[in-house]
C-alpha positions in Angstrom: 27.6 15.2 -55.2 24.9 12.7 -56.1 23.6 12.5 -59.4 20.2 14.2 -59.9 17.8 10.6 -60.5 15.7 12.8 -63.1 19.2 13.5 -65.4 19.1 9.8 -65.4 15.7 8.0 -66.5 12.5 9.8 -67.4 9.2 10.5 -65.4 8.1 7.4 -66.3 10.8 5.4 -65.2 10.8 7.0 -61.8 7.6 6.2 -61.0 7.9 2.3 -60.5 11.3 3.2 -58.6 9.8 5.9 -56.1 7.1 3.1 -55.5 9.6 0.3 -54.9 12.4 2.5 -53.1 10.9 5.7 -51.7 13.9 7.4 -52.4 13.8 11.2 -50.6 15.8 12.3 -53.8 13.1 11.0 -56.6 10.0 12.5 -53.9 12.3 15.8 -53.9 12.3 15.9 -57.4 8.6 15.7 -58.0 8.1 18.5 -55.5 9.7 20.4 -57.6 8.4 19.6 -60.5 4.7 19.9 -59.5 4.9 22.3 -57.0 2.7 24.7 -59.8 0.2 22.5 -59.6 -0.7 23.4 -56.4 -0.8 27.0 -56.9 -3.1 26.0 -59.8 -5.2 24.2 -58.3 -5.6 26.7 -54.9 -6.1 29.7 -57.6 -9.4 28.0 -59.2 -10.5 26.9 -55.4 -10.3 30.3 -54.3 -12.1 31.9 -57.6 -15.4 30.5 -56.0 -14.4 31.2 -52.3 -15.5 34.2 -49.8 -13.0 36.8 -50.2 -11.9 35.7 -46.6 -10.6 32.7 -47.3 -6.6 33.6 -48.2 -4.9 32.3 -51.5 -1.8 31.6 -49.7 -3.4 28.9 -46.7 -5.1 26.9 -49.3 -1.7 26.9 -51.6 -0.4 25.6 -47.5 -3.0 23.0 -47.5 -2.5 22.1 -51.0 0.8 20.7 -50.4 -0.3 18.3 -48.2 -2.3 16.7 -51.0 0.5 16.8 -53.3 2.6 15.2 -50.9 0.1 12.8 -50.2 -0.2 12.2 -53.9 2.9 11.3 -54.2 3.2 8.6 -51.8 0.3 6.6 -52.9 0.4 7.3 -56.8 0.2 4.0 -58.6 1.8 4.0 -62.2 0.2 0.7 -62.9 -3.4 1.8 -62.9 -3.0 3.9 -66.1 -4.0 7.4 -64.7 -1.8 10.5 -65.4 -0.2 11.4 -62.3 -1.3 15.4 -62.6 -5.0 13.7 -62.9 -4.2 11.6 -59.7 -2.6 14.8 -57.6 -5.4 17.2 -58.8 -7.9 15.5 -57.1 -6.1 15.0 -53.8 -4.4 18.5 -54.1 -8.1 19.7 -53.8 -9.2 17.2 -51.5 -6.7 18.1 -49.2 -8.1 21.9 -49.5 -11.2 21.4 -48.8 -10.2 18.9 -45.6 -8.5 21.8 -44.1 -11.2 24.4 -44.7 -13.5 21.6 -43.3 -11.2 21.1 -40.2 -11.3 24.7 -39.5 -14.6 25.3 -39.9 -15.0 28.1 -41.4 -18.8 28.0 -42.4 -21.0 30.3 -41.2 -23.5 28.4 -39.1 -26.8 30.4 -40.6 -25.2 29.4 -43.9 -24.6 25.5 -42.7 -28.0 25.6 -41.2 -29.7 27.0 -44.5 -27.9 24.5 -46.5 -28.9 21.6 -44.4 -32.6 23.0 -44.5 -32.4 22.7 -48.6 -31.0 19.7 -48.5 -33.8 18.1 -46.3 -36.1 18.7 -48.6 -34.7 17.7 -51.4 -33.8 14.5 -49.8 -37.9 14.7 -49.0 -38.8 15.7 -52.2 -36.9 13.7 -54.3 -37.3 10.5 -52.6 -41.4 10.7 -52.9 -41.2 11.6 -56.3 -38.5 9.7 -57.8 -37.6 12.3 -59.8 -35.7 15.7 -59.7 -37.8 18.4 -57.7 -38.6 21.1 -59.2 -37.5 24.8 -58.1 -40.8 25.5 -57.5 -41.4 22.6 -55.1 -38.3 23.0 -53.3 -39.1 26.5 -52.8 -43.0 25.6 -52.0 -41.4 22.9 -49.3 -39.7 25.7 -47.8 -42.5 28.6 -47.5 -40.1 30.3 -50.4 -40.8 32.3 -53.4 -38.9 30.7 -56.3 -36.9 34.3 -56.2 -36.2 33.8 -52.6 -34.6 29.9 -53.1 -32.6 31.2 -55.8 -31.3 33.8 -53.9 -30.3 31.6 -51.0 -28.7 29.2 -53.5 -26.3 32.7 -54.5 -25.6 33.0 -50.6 -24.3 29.0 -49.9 -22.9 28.6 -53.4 -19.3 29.7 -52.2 -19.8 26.8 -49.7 -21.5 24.1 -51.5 -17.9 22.9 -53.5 -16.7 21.3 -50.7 -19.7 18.5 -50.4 -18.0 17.0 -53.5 -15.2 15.9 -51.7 -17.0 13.8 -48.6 -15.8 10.4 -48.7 -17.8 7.0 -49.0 -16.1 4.0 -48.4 -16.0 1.1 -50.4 -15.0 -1.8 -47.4 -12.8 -0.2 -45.3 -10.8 2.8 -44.7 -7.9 1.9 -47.0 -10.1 1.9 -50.5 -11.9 4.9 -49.9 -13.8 7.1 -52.8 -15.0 11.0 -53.4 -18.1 12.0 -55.0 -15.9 14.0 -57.1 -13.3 11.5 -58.4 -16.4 9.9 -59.3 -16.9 12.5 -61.9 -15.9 11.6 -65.8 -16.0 13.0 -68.7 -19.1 13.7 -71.5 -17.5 10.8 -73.4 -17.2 8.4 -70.3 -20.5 9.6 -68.3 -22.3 5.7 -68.2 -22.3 3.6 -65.4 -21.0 0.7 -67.7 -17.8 2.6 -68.7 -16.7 4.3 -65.5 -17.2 1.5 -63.1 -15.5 -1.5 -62.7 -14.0 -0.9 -59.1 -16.8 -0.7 -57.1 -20.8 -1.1 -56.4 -20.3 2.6 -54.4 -19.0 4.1 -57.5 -21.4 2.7 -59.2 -24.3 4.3 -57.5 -22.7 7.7 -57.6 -22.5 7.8 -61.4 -25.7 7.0 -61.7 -27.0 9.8 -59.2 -24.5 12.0 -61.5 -26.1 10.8 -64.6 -29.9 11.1 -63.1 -29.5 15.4 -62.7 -30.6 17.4 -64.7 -28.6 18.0 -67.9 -27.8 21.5 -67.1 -26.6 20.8 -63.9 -24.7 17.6 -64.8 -22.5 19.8 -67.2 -21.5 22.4 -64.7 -20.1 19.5 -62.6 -18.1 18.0 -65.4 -16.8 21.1 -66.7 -16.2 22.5 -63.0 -14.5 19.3 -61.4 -13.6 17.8 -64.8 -12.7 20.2 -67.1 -11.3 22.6 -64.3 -13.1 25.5 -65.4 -14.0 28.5 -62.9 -17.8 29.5 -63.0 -16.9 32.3 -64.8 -15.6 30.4 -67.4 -18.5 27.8 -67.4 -20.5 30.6 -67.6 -19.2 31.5 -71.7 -19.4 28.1 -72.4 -23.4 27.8 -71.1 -23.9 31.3 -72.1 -25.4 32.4 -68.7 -24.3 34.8 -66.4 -21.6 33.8 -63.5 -24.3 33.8 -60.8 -27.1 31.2 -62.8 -23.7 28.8 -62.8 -23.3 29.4 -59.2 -27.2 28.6 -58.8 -26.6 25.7 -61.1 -23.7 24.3 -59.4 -25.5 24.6 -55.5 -28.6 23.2 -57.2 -27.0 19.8 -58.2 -24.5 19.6 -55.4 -27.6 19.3 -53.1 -29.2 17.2 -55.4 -26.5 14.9 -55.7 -26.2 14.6 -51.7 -29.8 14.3 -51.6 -29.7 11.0 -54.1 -26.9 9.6 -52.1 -28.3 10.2 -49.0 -31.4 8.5 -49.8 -29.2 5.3 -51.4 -27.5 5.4 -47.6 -30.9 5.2 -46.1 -32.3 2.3 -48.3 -35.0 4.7 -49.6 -33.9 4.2 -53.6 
């Protein structure tokens, strides 16, 4: 029987090896290994989700991301490999859910509306709008945006994950790899790679403070809303309104960067 490659070196070791060999033994291994992780990462996913949406399909498409994460992982760029898989565990999640389609269209409509004007908004003032103008735009009571904030929050999570491209189709980046911590959040720091990761740390850095926490602890710290919630001290559902505030915000700034307008 062969010898078992991780009785042999340590994780370290048989990083550079999978990368130069792509032994099926070493890939088996880390399957094993980090096959948790996936049911980790699918249980926070599906904390903020619609009831209908099943644990056990998005731990299904999770795998795909921790496979995929395990053929591309580079131990040379200094990144922990349970950073590295996180990201395209989710990723691959939120790909599937996107394939599928399984957003309401009143809710994909209504999310597209907000958007707009924020885009609109935003761009002519060259600041944040506030909830009140946003809610004005729309012919809404500030009651009534908030409320429809509640209603696409379970879907706004996946907008993080759209890709932009940095040349070509091989050196791609997410929104939400984009995403550092407190300690790193300025442009100077996180950026070195490229001019589009540039510009989406700086539309990070431009929200509002409230909001730019929620991202960092939700997509950086990995904390549920709930959880987010203790740390802000506000309820569960002013997180959720937090969270869909700044997602659209976010794609609003980007969108207007795509179009030339900032």
């Amino acid at each position: 029987m062969a010898e078992n490659p991780q009785s042999r070196l340590s994780e370290e070791e048989l990083w550079p090896l999978y990368r130069r060999t792509k032994d099926p033994a070493i890939r088996d291994a880390f399957i094993r290994q980090y096959a948790p992780l996936v049911k980790y990462v699918a249980g926070k996913v599906a904390a903020n989700m619609p009831a209908t949406v099943e644990f056990e399909d998005l731990v299904g498409f999770g795998v795909f991301g921790l496979l995929d994460a395990i053929d591309k992982f580079d131990p040379e760029k200094n990144v922990k490999f349970k950073t590295y898989a996180v990201t395209r565990i989710r990723g691959a999640i939120f790909d599937e859910l996107r394939s599928i389609d399984w957003v309401p269209r009143s809710v994909r409509q209504k999310t597209k509306e907000i958007e707009e004007a924020v885009v609109g908004l935003e761009s002519k003032l060259g600041r944040p709008a506030l909830d009140s103008e946003i809610a004005d735009s729309l012919g809404l009571s500030e009651d009534e945006l908030l409320k429809t904030m509640l209603k696409i929050s379970g879907t706004s999570v996946l907008s993080l994950n759209d890709v932009w491209y940095s040349g070509d189709e091989s050196d791609k980046i997410s929104i939400g790899e984009s995403i550092e911590s407190p300690s790193s959040l300025n442009p100077d720091a996180a950026v070195e790679r490229e001019e589009i990761k540039r510009v989406i740390v700086l539309a990070i850095n431009e929200l509002p403070e409230k909001e730019k926490k929620v991202l960092v602890l939700y997509y950086y710290e990995d904390l549920t809303l709930k959880e987010i919630g203790h740390v802000l001290e506000v309820t569960e559902s002013r997180v959720s309104q937090l969270h869909t505030k700044a997602i659209l915000r976010l794609r609003a700034k980007l969108t207007n960067v795509r179009k030339g307008i900032i």
